[in-house]
N, C-alpha and C positions, 0 to 999 in steps of 0.2 A: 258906746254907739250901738245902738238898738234897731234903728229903722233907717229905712232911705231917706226921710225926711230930715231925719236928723243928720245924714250928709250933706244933704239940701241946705240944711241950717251952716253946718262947718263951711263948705263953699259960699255962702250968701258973706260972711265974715270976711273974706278976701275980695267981697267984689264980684263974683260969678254966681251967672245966672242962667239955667240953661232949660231952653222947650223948645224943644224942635216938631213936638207935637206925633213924633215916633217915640214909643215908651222905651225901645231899646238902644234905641240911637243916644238918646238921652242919659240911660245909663251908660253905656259904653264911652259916650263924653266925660260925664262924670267920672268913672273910672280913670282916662287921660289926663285930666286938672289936677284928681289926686296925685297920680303921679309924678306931675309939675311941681306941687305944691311938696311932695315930701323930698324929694333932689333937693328942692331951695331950701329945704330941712324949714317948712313951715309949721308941720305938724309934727309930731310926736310918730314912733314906730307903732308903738298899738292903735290908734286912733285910724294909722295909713291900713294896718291890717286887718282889723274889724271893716273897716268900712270896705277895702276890696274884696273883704269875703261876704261879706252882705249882698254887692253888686255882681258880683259872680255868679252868688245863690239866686237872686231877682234874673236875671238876663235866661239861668239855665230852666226856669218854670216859666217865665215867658216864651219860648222859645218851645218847650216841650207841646203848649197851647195850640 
């Protein structure tokens, strides 16, 4: 897992879709589904952890902006 979009992709796979049209609101969601998603042991540990370190990294330079 390389980009947000490619979380974008992983959640599209379950069903989830999310624009709220705030960019950090949106990750921050993201963030939460994952979390849904790997309890229900949907995903793999690495895939859960890449991806919330991805979203961590995007939300803390948004946010620096």
């Amino acid at each position: 897992m390389e980009s947000i979009y490619d979380i974008q992709q992983l959640l599209k796979k379950y069903g989830t879709f999310i624009y709220t049209g705030n960019r950090i609101g949106d990750l921050e969601i993201m963030a939460m589904e994952l979390d849904e998603l790997y309890k229900l042991q949907f995903i793999r540990n690495d895939d859960y952890l890449q991806a919330k370190l991805l979203l961590r990294k995007e939300i803390e330079a948004l946010r620096k902006n």
